[in-house]
Wavefront OBJ file of the C-alpha trace (Angstrom):
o trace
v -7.185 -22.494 13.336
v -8.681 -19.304 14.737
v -9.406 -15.911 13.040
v -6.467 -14.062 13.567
v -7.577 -10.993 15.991
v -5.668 -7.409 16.078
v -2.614 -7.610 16.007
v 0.479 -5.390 15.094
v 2.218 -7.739 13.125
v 2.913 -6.690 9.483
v 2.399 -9.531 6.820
v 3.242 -9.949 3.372
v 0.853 -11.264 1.386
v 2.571 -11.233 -2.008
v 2.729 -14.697 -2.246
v -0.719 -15.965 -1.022
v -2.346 -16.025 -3.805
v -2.624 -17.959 -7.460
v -1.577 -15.193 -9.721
v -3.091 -14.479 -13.262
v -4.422 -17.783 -13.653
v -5.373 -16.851 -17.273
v -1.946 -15.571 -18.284
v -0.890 -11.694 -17.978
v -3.490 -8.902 -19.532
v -2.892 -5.117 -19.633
v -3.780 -2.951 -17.192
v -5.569 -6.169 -15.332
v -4.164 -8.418 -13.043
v -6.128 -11.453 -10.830
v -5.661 -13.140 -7.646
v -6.927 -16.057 -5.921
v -6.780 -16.744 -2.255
v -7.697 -19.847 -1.298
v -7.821 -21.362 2.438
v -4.652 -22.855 1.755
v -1.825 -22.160 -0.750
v 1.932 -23.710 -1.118
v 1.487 -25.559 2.073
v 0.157 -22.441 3.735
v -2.707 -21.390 5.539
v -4.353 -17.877 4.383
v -7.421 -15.349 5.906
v -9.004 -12.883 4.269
v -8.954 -10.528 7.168
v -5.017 -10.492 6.959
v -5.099 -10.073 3.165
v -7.348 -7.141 3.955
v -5.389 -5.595 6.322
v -2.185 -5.714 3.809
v -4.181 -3.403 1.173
v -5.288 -1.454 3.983
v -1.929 -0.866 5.439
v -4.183 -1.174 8.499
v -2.661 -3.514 11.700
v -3.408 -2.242 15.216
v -7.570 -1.854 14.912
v -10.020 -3.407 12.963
v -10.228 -2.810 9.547
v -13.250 -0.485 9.557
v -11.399 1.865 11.341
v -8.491 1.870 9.093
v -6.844 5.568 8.256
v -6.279 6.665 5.115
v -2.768 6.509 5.113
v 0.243 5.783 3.350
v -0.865 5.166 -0.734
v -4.151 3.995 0.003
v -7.229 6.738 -0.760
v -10.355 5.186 -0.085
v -12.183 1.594 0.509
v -15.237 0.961 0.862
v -17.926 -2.262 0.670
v -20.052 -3.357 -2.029
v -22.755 -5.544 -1.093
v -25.510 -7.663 -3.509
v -29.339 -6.856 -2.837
v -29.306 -9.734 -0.357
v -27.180 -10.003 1.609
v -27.172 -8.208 5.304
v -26.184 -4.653 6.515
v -24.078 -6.403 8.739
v -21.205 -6.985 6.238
v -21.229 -3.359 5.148
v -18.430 -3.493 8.031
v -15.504 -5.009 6.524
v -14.106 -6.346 9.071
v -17.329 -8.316 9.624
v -17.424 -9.032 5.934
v -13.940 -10.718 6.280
v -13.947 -12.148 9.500
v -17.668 -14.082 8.650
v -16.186 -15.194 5.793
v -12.700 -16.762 7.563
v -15.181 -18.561 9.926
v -17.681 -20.035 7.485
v -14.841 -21.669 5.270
v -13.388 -24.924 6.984
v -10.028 -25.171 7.097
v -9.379 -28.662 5.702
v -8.817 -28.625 2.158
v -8.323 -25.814 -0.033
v -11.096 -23.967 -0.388
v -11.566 -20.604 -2.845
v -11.873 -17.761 -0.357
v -11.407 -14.423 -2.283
v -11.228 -13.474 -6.096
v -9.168 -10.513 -6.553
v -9.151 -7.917 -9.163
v -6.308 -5.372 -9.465
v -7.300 -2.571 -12.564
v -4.297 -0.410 -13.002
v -4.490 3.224 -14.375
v -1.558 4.928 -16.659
v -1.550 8.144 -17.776
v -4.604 8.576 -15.479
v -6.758 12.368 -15.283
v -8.811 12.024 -12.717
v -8.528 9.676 -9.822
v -11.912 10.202 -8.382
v -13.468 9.519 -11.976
v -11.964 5.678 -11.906
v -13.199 5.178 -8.459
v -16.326 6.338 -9.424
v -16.265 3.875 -12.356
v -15.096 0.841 -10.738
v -17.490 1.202 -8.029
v -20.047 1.247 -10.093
v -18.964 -1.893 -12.149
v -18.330 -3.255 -8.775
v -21.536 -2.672 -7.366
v -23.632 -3.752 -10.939
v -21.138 -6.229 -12.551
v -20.117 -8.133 -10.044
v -22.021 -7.971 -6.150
v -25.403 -7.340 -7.931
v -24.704 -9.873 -11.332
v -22.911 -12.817 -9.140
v -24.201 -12.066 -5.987
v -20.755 -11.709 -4.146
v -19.479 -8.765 -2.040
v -16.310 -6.461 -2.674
v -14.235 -4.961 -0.967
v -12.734 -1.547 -3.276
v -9.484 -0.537 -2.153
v -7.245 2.345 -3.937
v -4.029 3.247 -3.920
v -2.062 5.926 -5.325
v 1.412 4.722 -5.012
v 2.941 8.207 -6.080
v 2.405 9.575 -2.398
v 5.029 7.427 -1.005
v 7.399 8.083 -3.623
v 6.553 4.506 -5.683
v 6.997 4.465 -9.513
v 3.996 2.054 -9.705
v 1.079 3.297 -11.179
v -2.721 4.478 -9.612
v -4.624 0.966 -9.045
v -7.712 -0.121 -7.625
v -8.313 -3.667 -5.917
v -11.584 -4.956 -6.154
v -11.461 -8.034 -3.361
v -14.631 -10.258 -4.046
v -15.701 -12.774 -1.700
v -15.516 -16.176 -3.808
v -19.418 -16.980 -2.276
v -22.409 -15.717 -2.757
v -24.145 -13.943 0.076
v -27.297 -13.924 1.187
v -29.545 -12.477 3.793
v -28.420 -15.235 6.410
v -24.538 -15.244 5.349
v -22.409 -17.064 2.470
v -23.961 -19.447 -0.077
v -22.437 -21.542 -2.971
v -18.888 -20.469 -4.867
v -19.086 -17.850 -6.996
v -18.185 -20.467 -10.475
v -17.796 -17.346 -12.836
v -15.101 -15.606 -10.858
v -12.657 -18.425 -9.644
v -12.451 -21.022 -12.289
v -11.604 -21.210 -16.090
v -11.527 -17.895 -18.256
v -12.611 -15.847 -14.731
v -9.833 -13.630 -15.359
v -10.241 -13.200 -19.012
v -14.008 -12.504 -18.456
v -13.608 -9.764 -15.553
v -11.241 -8.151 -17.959
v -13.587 -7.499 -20.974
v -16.354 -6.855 -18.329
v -14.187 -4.086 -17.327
v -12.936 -3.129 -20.400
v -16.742 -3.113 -21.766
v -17.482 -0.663 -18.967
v -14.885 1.703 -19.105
v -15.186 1.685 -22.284
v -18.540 2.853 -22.124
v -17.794 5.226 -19.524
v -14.748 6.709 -20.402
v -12.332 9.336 -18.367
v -14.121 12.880 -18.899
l 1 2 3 4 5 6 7 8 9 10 11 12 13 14 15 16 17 18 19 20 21 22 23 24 25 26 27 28 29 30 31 32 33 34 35 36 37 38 39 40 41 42 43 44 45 46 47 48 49 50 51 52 53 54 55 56 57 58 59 60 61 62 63 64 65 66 67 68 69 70 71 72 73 74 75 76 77 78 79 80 81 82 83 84 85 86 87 88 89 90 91 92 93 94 95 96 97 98 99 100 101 102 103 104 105 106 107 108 109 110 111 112 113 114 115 116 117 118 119 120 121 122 123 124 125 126 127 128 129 130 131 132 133 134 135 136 137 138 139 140 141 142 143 144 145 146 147 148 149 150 151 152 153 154 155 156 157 158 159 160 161 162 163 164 165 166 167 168 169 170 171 172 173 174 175 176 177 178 179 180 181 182 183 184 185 186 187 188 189 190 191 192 193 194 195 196 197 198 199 200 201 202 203 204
């Protein structure tokens, strides 16, 4: 099955994904995409494009619109300027993973903020944990989105998504699985890696 290319098709993704695999944790939820999913075929570039609100051009030329506020790409020492471009990032990834099977595609982190300050000071922060804790520790790249549901009227509160490519990357593309971050306790560690880092860096 082909990439999907632009299209202007809306998809819902809520139910791609394996949800919380470690049980529910405050403030913290966890996805996993894999290549296929209750009989179901998923791509990372659509999954993208859902947080991104972002269907008629490729995703690094999405607007700002809607409840999302930024994105951008976190990359490990290694791996290649080229996937500083999300929509490379994704699209490399959908055509190195073989369809048969059901292979882990994406690990993804959702860290929600109540009662939040200072918006700009938790994507600061989970950029940074991003960047240190989890392209630069496991070697993967991630993809920050956030949204601020409040500016279309939503009740739900100010999240960021932290979408982490379930391989390693190197200079010449994707390596092995990224164990730590798909498998058992990945949830429960990300958490108290986050919580250990927000911890030390709180909300000035």
């Amino acid at each position: 099955m082909p990439t999907p290319s632009i299209t202007a098709t809306r998809v819902d993704v809520g139910s791609w994904t394996l949800k919380n695999p470690d049980g529910c944790t405050e403030h913290f939820t966890y996805d996993i995409l894999k290549r296929r999913y209750k009989e179901r075929e998923h791509n990372c570039l659509t999954y993208a494009r859902a947080k991104l609100r972002c269907w008629d051009r490729s995703i690094d030329q999405a607007v700002l619109q809607r409840d999302v506020v930024t994105h951008q790409i976190l990359l490990p020492p290694k791996a290649s300027d080229l996937y500083l471009n999300p929509h490379s990032l994704w699209t490399a990834l959908d055509e190195e993973t073989d369809w048969d099977g059901e292979p882990h595609m994406m690990a993804g982190m959702t860290i929600w903020f109540p009662d939040l300050r200072s918006q700009h000071w938790a994507i600061r922060q989970a950029a940074a944990f991003a960047q240190i804790e989890l392209a630069d520790v496991h070697g993967v790249g991630v993809h920050l989105v956030a949204h601020a549901p409040g500016r279309i009227a939503q009740k739900a509160d100010f999240h960021i998504h932290l979408l982490c490519t379930a391989r390693t990357m190197t200079n010449s593309g994707f390596d092995a699985f990224a164990q730590n971050l798909l498998f058992d306790g990945c949830q429960s560690r990300s958490k108290a890696g986050w919580d250990a880092w927000w911890k030390a860096n709180p909300e000035t």
